[in-house]
N, CA, C and O atoms as CSV, one atom per row, in Angstrom:
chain,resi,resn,atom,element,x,y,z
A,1,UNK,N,N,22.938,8.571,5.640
A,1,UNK,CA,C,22.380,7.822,4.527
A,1,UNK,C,C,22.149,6.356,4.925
A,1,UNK,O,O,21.144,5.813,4.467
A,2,UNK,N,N,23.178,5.473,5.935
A,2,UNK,CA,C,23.464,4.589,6.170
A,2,UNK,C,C,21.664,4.010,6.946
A,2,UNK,O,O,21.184,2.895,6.741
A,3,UNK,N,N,21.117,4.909,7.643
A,3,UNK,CA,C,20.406,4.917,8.908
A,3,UNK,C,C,18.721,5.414,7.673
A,3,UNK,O,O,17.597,5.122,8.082
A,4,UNK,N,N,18.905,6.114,6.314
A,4,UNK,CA,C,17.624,5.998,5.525
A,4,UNK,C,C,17.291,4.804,5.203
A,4,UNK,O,O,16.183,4.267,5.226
A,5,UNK,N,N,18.833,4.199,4.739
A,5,UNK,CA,C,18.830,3.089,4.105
A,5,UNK,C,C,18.202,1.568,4.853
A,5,UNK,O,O,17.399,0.788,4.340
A,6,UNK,N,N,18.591,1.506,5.654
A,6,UNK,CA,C,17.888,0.771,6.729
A,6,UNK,C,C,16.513,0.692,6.940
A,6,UNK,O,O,15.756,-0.278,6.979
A,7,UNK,N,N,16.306,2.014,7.084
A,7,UNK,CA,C,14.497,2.245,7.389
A,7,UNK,C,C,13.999,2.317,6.467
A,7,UNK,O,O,12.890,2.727,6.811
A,8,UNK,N,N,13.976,2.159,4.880
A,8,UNK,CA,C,13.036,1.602,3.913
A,8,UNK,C,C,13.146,0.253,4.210
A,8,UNK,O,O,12.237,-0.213,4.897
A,9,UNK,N,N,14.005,-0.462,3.871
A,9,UNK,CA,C,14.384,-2.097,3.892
A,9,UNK,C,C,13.489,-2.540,5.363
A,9,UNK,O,O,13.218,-3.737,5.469
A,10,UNK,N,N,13.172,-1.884,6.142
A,10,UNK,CA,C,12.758,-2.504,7.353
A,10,UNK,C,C,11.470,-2.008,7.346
A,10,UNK,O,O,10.657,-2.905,7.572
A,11,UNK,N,N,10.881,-0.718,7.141
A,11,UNK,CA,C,9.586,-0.763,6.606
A,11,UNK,C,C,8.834,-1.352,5.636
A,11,UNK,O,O,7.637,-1.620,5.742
A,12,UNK,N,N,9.796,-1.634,4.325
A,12,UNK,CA,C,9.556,-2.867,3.667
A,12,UNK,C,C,8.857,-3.850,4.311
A,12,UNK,O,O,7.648,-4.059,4.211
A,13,UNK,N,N,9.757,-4.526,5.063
A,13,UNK,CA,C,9.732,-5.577,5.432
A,13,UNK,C,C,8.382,-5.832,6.056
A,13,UNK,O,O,7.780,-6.839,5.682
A,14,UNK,N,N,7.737,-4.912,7.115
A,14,UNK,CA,C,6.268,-5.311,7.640
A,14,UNK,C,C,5.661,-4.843,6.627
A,14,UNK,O,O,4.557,-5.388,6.613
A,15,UNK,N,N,5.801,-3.811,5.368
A,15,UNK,CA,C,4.831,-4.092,4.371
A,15,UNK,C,C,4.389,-5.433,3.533
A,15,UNK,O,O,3.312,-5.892,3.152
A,16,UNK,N,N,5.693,-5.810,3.445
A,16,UNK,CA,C,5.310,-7.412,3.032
A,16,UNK,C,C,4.970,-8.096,3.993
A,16,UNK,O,O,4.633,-9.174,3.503
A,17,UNK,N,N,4.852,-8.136,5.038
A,17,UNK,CA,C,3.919,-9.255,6.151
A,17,UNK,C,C,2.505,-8.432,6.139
A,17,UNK,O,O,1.664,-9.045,5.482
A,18,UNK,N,N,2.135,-7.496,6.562
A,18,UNK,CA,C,0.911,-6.625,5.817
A,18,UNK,C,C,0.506,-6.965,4.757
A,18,UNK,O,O,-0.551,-7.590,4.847
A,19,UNK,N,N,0.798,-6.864,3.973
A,19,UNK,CA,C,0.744,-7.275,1.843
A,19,UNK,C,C,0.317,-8.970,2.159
A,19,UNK,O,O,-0.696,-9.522,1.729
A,20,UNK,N,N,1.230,-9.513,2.901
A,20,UNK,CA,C,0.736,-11.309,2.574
A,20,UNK,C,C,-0.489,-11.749,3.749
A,20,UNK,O,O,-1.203,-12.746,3.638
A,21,UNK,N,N,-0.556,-10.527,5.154
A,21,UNK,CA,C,-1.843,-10.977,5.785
A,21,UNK,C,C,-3.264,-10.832,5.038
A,21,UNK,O,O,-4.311,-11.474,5.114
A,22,UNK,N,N,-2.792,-9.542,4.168
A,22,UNK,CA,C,-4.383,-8.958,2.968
A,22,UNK,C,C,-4.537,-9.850,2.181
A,22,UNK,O,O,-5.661,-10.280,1.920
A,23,UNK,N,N,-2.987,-10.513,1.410
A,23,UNK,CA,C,-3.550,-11.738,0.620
A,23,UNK,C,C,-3.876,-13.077,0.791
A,23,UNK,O,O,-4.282,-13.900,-0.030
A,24,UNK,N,N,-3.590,-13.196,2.226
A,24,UNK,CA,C,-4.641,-14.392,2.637
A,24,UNK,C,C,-5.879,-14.187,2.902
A,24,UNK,O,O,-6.704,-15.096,2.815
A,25,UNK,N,N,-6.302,-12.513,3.397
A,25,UNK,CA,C,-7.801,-12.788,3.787
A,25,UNK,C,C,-8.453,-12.228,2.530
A,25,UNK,O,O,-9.634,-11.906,2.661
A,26,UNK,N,N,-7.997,-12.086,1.557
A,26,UNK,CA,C,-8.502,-12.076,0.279
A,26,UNK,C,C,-8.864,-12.806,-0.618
A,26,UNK,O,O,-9.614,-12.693,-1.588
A,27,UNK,N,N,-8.046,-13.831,-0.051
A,27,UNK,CA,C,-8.739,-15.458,-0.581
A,27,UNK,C,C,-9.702,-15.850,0.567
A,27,UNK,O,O,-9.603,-17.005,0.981
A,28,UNK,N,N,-10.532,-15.110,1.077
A,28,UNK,CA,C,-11.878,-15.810,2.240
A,28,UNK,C,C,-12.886,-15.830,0.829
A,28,UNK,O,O,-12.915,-14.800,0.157
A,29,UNK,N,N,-13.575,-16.827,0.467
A,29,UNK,CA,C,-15.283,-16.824,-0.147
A,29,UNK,C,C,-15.712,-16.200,0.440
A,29,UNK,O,O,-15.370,-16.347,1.613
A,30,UNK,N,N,-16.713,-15.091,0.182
A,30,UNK,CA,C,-17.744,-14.884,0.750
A,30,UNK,C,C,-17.448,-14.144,2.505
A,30,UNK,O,O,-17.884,-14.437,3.618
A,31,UNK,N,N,-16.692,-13.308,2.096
A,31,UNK,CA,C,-16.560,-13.087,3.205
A,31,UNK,C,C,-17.895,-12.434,4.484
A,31,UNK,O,O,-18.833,-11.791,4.013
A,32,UNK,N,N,-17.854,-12.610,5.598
A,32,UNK,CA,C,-18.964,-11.801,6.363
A,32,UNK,C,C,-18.414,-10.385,6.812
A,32,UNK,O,O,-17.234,-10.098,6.608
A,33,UNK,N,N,-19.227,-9.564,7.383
A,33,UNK,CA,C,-18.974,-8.116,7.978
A,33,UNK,C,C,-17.315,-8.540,8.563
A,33,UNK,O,O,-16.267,-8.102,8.088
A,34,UNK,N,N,-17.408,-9.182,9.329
A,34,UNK,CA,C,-16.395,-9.182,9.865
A,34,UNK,C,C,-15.321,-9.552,9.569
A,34,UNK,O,O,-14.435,-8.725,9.785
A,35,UNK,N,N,-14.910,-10.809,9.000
A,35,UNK,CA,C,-14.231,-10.469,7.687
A,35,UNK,C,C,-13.646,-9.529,6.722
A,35,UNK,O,O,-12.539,-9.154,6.334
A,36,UNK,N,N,-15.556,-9.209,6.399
A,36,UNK,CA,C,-14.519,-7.703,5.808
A,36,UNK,C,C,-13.909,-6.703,6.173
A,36,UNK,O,O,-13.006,-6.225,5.486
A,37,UNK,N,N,-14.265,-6.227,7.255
A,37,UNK,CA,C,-13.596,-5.402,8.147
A,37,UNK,C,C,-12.133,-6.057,8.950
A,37,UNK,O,O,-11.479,-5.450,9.799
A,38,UNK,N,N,-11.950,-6.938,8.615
A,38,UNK,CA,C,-10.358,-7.676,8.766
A,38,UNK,C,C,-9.413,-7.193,7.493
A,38,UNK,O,O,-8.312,-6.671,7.322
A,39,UNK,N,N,-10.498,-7.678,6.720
A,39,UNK,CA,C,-9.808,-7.329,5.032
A,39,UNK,C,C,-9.388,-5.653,4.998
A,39,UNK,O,O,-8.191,-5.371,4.955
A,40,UNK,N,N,-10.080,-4.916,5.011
A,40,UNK,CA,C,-9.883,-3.527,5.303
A,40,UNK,C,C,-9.266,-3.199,6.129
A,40,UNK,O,O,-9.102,-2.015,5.835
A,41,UNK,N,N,-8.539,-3.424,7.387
A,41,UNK,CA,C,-7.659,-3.296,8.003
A,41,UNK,C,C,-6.518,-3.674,7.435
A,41,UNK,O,O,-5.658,-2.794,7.427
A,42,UNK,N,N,-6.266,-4.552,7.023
A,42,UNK,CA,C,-5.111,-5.338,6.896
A,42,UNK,C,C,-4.775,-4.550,5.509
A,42,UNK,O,O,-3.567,-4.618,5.284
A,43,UNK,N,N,-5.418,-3.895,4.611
A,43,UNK,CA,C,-5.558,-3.646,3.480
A,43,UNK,C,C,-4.944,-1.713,4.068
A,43,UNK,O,O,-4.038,-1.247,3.376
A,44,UNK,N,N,-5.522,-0.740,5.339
A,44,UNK,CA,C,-5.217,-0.097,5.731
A,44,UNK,C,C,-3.540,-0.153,6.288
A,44,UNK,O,O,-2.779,0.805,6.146
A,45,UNK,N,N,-3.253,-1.094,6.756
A,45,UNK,CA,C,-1.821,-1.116,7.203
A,45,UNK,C,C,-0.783,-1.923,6.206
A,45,UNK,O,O,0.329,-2.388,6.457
A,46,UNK,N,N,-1.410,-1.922,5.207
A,46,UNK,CA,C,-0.476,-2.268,3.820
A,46,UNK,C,C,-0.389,-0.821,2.946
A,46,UNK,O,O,0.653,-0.289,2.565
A,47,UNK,N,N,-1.601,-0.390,2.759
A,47,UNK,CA,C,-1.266,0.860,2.395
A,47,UNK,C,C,-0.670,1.632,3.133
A,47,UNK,O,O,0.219,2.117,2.434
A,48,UNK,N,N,-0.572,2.378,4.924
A,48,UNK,CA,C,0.282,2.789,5.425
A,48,UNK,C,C,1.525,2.720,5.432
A,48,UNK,O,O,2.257,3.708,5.496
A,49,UNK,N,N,2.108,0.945,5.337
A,49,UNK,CA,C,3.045,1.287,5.408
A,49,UNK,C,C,3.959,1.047,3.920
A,49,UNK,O,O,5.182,0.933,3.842
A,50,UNK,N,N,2.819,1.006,2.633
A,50,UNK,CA,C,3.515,1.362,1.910
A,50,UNK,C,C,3.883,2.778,1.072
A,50,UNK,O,O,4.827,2.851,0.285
A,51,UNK,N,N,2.979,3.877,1.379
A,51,UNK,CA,C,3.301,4.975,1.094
A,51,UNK,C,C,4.765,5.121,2.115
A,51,UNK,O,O,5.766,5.596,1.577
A,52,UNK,N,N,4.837,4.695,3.593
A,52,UNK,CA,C,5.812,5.078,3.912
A,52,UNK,C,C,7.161,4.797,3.566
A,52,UNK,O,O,8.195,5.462,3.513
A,53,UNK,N,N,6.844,3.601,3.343
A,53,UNK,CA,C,8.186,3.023,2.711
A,53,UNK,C,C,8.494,3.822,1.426
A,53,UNK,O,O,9.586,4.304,1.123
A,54,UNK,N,N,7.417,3.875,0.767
A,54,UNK,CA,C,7.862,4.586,-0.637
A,54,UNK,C,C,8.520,6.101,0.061
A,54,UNK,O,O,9.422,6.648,-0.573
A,55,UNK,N,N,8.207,6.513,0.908
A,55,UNK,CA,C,8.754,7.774,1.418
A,55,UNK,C,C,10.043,7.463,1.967
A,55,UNK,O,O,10.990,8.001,1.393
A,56,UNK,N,N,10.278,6.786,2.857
A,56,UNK,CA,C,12.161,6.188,2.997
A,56,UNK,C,C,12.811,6.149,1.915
A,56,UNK,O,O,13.883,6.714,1.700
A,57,UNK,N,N,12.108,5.388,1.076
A,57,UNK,CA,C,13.028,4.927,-0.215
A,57,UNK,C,C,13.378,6.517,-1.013
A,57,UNK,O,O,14.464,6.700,-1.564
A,58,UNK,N,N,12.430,7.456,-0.977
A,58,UNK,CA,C,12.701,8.297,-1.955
A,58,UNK,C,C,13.556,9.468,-1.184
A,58,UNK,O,O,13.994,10.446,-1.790
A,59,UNK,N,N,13.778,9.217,0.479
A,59,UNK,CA,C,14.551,10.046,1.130
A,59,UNK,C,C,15.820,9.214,0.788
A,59,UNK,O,O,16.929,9.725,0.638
A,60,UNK,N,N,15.617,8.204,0.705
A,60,UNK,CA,C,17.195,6.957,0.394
A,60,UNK,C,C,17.980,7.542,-0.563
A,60,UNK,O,O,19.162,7.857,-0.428
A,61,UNK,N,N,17.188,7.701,-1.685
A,61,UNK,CA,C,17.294,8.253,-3.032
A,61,UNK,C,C,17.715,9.636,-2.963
A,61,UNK,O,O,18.262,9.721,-4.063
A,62,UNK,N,N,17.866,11.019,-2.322
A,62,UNK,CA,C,17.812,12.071,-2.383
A,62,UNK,C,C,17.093,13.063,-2.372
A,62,UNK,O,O,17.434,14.230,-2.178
A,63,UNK,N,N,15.813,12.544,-2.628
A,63,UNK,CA,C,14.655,13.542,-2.715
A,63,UNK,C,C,14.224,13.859,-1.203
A,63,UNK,O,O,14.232,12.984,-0.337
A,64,UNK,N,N,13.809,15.322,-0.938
A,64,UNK,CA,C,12.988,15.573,-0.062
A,64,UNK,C,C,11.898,16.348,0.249
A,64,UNK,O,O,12.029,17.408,-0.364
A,65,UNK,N,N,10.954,16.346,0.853
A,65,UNK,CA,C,9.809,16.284,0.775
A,65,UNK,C,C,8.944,16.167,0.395
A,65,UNK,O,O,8.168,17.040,0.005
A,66,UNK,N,N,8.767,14.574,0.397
A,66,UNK,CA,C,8.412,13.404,0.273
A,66,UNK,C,C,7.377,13.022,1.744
A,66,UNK,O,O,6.880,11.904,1.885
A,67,UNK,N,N,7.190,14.082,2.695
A,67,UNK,CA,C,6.121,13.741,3.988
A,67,UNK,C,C,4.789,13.041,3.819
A,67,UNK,O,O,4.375,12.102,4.500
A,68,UNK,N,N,4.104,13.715,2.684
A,68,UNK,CA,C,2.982,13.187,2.518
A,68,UNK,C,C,2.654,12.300,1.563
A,68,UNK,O,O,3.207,12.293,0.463
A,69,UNK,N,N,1.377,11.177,2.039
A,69,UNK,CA,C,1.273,10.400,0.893
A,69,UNK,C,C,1.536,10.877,-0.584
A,69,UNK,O,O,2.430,10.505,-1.345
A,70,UNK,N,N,0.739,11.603,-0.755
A,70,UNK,CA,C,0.307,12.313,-1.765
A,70,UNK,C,C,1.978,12.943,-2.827
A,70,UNK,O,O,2.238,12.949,-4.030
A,71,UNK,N,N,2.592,13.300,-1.822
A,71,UNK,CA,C,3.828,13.734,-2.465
A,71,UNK,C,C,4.700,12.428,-2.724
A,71,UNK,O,O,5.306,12.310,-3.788
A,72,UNK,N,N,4.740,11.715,-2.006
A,72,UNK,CA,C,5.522,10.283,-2.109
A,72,UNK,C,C,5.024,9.844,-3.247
A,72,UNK,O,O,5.745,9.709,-4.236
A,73,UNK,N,N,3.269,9.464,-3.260
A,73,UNK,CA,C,3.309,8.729,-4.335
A,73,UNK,C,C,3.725,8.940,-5.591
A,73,UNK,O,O,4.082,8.002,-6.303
A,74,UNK,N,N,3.722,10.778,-6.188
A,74,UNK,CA,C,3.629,11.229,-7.299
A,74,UNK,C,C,5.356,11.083,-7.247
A,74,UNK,O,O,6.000,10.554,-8.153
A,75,UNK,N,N,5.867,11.573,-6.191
A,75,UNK,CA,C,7.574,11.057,-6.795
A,75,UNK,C,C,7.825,9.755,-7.019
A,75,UNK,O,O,8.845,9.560,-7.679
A,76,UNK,N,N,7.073,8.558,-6.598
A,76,UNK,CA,C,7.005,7.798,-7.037
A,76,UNK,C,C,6.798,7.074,-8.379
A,76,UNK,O,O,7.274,6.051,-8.873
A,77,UNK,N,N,5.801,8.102,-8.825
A,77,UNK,CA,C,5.436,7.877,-10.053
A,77,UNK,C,C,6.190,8.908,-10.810
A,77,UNK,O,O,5.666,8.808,-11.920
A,78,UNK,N,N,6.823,9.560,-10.877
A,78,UNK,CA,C,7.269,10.898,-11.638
A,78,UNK,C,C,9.200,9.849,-11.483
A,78,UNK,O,O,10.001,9.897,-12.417
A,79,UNK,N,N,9.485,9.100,-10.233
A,79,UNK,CA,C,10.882,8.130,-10.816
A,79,UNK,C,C,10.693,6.570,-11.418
A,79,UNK,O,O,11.526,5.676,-11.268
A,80,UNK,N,N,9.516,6.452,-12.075
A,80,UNK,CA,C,9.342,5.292,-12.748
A,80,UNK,C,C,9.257,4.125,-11.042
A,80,UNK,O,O,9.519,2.939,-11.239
A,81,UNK,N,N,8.992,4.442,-9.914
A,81,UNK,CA,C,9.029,3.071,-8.909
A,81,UNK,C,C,7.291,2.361,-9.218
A,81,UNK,O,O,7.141,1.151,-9.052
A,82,UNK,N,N,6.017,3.287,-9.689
A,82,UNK,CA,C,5.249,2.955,-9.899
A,82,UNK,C,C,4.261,3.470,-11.411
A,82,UNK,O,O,4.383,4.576,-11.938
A,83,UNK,N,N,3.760,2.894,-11.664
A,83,UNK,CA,C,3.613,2.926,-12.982
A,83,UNK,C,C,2.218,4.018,-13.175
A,83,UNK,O,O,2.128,5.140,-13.674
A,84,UNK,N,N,1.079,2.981,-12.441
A,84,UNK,CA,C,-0.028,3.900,-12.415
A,84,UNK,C,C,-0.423,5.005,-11.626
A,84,UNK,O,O,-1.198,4.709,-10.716
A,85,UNK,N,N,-0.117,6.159,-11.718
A,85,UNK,CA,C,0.083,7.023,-11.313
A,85,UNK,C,C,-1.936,7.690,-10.205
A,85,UNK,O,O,-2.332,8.059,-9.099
A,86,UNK,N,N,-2.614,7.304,-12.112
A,86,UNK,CA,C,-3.986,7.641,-11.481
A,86,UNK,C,C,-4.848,6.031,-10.545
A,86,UNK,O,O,-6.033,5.776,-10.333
A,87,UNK,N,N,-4.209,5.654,-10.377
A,87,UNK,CA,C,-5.188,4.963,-10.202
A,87,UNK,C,C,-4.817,4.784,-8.421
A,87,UNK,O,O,-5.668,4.716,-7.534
A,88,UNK,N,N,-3.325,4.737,-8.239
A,88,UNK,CA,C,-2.732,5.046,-7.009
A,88,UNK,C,C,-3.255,6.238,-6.150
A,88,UNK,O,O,-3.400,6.165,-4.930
A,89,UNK,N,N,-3.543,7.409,-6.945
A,89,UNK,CA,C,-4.435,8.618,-6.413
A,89,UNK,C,C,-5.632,8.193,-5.778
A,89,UNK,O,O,-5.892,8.171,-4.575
A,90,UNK,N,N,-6.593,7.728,-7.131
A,90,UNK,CA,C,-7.692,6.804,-6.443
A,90,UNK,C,C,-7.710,6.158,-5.186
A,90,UNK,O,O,-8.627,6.282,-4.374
A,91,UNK,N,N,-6.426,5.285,-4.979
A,91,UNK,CA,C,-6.131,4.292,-3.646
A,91,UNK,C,C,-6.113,5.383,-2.467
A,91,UNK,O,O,-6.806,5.142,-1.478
A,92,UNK,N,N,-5.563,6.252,-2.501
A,92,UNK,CA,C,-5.481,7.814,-1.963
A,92,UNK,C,C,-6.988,8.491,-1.187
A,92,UNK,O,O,-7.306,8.811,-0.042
A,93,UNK,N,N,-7.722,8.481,-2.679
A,93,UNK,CA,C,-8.820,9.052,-1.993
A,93,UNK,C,C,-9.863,8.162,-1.621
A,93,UNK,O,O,-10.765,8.359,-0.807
A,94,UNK,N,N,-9.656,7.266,-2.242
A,94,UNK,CA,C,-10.991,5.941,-1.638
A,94,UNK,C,C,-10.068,5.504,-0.167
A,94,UNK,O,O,-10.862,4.758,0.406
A,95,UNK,N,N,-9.105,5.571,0.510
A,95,UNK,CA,C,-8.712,5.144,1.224
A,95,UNK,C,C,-9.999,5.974,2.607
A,95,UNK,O,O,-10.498,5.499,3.627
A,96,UNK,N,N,-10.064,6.740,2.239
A,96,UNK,CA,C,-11.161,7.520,3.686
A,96,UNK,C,C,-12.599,6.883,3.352
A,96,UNK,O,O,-13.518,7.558,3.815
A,97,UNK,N,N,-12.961,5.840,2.716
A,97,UNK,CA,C,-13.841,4.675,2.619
A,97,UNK,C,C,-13.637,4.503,3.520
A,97,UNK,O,O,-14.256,5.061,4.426
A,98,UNK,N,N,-12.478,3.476,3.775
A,98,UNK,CA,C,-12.152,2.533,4.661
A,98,UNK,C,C,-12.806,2.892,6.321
A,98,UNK,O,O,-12.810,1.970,7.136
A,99,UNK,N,N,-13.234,3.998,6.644
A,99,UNK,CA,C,-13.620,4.693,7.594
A,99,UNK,C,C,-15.040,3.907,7.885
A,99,UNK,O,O,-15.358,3.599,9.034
A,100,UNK,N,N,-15.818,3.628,6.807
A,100,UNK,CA,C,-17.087,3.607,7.175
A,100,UNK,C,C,-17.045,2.070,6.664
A,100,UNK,O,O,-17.183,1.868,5.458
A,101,UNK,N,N,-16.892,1.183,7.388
A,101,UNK,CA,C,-17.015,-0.578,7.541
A,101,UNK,C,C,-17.465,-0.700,8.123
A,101,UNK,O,O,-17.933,-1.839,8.109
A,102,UNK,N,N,-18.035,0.426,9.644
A,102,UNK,CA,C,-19.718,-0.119,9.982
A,102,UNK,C,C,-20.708,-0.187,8.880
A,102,UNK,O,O,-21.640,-0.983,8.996
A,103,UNK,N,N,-20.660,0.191,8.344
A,103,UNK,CA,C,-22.050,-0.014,6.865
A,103,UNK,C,C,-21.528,-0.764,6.061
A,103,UNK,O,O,-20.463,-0.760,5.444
A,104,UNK,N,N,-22.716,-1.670,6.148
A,104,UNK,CA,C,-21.659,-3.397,5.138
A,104,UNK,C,C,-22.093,-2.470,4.066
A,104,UNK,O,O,-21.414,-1.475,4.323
A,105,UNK,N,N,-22.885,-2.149,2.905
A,105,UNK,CA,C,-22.930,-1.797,1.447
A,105,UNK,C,C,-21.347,-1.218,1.374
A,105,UNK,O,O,-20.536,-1.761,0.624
A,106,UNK,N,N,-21.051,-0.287,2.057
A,106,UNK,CA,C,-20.207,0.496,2.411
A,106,UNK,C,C,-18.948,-0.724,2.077
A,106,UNK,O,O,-18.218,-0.761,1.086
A,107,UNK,N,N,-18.970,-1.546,3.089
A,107,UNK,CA,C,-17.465,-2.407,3.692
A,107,UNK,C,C,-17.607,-3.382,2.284
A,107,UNK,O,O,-16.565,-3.937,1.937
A,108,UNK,N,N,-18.657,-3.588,1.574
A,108,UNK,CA,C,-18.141,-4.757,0.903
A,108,UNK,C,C,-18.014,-4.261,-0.987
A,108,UNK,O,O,-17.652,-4.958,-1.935
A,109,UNK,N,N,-18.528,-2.642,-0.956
A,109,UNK,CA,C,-18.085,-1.674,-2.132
A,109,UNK,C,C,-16.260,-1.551,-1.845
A,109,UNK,O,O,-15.451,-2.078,-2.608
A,110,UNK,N,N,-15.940,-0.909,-0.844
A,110,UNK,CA,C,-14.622,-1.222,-0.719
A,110,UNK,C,C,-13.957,-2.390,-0.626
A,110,UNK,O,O,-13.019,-2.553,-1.407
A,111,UNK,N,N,-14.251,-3.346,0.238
A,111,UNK,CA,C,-13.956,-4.971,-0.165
A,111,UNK,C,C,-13.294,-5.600,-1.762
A,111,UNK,O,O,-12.351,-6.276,-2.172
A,112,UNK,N,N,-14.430,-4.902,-2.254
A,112,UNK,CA,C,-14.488,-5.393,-3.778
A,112,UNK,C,C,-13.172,-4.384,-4.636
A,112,UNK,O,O,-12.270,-4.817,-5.352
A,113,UNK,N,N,-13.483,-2.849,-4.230
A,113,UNK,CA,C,-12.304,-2.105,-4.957
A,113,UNK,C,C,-10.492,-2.574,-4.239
A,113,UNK,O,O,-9.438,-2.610,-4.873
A,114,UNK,N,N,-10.679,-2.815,-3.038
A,114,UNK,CA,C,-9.501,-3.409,-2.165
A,114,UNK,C,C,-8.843,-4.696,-2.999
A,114,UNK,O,O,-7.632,-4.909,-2.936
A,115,UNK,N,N,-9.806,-5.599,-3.844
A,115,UNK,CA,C,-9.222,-7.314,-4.457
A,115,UNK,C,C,-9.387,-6.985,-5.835
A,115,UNK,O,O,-8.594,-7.571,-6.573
A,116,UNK,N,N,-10.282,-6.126,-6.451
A,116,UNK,CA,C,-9.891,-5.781,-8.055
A,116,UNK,C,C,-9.027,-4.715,-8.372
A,116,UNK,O,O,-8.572,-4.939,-9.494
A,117,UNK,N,N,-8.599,-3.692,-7.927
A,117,UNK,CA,C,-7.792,-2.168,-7.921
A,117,UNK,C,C,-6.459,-2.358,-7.219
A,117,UNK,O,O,-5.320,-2.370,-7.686
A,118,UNK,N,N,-7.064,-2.559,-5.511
A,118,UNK,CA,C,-6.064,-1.640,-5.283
A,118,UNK,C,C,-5.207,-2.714,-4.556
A,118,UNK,O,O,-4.110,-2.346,-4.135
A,119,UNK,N,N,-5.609,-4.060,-4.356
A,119,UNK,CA,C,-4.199,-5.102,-4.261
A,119,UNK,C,C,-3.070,-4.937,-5.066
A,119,UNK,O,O,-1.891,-4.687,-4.815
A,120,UNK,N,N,-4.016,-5.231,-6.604
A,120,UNK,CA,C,-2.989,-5.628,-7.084
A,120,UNK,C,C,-1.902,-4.320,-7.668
A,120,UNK,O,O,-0.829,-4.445,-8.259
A,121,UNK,N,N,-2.536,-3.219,-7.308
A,121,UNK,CA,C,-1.137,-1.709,-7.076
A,121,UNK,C,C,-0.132,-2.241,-5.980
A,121,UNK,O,O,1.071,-2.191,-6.236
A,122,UNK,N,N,-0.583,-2.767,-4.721
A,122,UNK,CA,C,0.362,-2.927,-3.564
A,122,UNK,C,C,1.142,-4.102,-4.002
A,122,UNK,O,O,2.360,-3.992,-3.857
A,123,UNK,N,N,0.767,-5.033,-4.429
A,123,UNK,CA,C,1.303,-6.456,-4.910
A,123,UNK,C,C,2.432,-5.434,-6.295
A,123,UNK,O,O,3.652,-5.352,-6.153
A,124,UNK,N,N,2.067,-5.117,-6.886
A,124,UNK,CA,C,2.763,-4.272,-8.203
A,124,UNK,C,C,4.295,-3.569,-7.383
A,124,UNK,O,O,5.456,-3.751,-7.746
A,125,UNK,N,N,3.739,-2.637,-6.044
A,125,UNK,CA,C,4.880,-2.141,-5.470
A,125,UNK,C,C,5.473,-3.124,-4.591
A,125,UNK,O,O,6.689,-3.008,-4.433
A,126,UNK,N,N,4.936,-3.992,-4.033
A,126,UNK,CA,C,5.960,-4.815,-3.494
A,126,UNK,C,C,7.199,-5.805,-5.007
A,126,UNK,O,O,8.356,-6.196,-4.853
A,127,UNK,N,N,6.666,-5.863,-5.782
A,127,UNK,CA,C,7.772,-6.503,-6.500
A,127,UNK,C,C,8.657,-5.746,-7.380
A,127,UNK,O,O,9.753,-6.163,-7.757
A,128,UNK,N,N,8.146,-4.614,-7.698
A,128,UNK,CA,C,9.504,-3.262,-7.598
A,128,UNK,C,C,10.512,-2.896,-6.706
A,128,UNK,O,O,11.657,-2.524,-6.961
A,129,UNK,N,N,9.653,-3.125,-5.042
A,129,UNK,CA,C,10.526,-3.031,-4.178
A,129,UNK,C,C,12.186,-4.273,-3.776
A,129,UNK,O,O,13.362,-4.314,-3.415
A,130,UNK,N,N,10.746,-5.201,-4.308
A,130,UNK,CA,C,11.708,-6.755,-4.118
A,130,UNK,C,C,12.789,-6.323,-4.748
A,130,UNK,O,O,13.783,-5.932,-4.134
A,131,UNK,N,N,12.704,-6.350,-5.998
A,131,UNK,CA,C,13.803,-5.877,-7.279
A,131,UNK,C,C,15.028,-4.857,-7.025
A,131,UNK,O,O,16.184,-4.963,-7.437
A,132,UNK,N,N,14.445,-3.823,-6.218
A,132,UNK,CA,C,15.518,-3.373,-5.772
A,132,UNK,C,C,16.209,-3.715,-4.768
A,132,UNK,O,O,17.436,-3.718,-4.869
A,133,UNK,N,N,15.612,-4.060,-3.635
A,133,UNK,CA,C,16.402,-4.668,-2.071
A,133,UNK,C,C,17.059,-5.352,-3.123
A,133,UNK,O,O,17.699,-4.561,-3.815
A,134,UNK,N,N,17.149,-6.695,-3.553
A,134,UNK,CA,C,17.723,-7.822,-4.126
A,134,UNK,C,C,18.971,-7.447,-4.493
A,134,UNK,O,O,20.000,-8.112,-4.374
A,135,UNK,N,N,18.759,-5.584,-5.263
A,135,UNK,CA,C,19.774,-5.642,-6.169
A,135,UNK,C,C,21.048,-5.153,-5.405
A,135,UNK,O,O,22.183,-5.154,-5.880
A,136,UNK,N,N,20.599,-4.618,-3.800
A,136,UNK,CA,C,21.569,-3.919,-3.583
A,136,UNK,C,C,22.602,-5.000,-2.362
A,136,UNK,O,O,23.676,-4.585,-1.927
């Protein structure tokens, strides 16, 4: 348990350096292709590693199998750690967007769902997460 416990708190941890590199390049104006395709990366390895973390945490917790996003998130949402259940799905399936940022229409439709949607879900789970590290 000692050795789950650890590996959420430490996957945490580069989720929030992930989480605060997306929210600096989320404050760019106007960003260009390239840019956005920074933004979408950085936005890709915040979501990676926060489904995973949510998956430590819920092996922390007792639950198992919890492997896939998809199962993480809904135990996630099914133990109150996240609220919006559908819209996190969404983050789910628009995430295979992120694939096609050679095509700016493409990179800057996701751009836009990445700073109105689906930040502020990751920003939402990082301060649930905060709340708990803190508490323990």
């Amino acid at each position: 348990m000692e050795t789950q416990d650890i590996r959420w708190k430490q996957r945490f941890a580069n989720f929030e350096k992930a989480l605060h590199h997306l929210e600096n390049a989320l404050q760019i104006e106007n960003p260009d292709i390239v840019q956005k395709a920074g933004i979408i990366q950085f936005f890709e390895m915040s979501y990676e590693l926060a489904w995973n973390t949510i998956k430590n945490y819920m092996e922390e917790q007792g639950f198992t199998e919890v492997n896939s996003p998809r199962t993480a998130i809904k135990k996630a949402f099914e133990t109150g750690l996240i609220v919006n259940g559908h819209d996190w799905m969404d983050l789910l399936l628009d995430r295979n967007l992120t694939a096609h940022t050679y095509d700016e229409a493409k990179a800057t439709e996701v751009e836009r769902l990445i700073h109105h949607k689906y930040f502020p879900l990751l920003k939402e789970l990082h301060e649930s997460l905060s709340i708990i590290r803190n508490e323990e």
